[in-house]
C-alpha positions in Angstrom: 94.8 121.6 69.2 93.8 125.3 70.1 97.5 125.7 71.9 99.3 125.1 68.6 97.3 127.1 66.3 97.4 130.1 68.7 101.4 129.7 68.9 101.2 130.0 65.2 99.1 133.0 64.7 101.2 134.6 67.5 104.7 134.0 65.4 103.4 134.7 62.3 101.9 138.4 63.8 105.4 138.6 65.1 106.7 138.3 61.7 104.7 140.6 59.6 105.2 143.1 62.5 109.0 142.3 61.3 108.4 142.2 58.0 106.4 145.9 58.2 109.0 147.7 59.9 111.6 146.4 57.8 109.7 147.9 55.0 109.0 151.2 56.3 113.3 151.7 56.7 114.0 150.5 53.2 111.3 152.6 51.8 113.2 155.5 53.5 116.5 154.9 52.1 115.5 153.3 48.6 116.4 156.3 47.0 120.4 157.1 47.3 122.0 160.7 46.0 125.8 159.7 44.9 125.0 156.0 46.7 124.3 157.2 50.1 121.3 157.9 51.5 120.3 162.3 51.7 120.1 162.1 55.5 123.5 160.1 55.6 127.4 161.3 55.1 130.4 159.3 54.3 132.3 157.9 55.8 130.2 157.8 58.7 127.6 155.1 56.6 127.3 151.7 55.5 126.2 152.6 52.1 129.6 153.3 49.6 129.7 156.0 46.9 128.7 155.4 43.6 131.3 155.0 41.0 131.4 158.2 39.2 132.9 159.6 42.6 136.2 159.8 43.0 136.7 157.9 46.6 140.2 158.7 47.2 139.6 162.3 46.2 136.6 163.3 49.2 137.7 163.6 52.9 133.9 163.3 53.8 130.7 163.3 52.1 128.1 165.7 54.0 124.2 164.9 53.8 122.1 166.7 51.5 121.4 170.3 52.6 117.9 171.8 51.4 119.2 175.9 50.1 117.1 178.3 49.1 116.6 180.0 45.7 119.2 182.8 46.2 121.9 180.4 47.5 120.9 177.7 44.5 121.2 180.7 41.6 124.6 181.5 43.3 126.1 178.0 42.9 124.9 177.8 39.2 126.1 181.3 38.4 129.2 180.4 40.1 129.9 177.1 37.5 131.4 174.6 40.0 127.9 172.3 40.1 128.8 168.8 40.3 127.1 165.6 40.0 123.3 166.8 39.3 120.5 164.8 39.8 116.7 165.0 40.2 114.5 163.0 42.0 110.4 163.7 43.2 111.1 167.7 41.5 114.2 168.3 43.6 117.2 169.4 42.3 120.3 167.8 44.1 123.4 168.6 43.2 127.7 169.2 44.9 130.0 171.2 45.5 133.4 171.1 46.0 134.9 172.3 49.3 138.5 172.6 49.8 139.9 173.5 53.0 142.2 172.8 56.1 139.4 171.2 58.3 141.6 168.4 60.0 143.7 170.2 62.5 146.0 167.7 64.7 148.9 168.7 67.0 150.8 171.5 64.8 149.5 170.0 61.5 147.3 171.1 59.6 145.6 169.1 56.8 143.8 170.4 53.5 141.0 168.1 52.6 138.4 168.0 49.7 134.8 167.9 51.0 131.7 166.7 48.6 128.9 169.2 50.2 125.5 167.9 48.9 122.6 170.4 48.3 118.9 169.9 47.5 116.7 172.7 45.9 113.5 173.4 47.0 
């Protein structure tokens, strides 16, 4: 009688052990600038972009880079802010980037980059 209910106790410790750490990793990621998570890019994620991104138009997606107050007034000075949000007081926000990145052989290839920021 004892051997069963200790098997029992032991699989169901097992499982909220599970259960906690599973948790902990979607608390991390619940919240999702442009549908990937800040610490994530795209492609390079299993999460997709939201819909108000154009998906054919971005080459890559970077992860959310914190600036500081000089570099944030530059960008909203400069008028090419895109896709603003803000979440727990921070600011996030893109920025197009367009350049030849992808170098192969003798070709080079201009590609559009989403950079995403954070202030503070």
């Amino acid at each position: 009688m004892k051997a069963p209910v200790f098997l029992f106790m032991i699989i169901g410790v097992v499982a909220l052990c599970s259960s906690c750490k599973h948790t902990a990793i979607q608390a991390k990621s619940a919240w999702l600038y442009l549908g990937i998570p800040v610490d994530e890019e795209y492609p390079d994620t299993r999460f997709h972009l939201d819909s108000k991104v154009p998906h054919e138009k971005y080459w890559r997606v970077s992860r959310v880079r914190h600036v500081t107050k000089d570099e944030y007034e530059r960008d909203v000075a400069a008028g090419h802010i895109l896709f603003r949000d803000q979440h727990s007081g921070t600011q996030f926000y893109a920025m197009e980037l367009r350049r030849d990145f992808v170098r192969r052989g003798d070709t080079r290839y201009w590609v559009s980059i989403l950079e995403r920021k954070a202030f503070p």
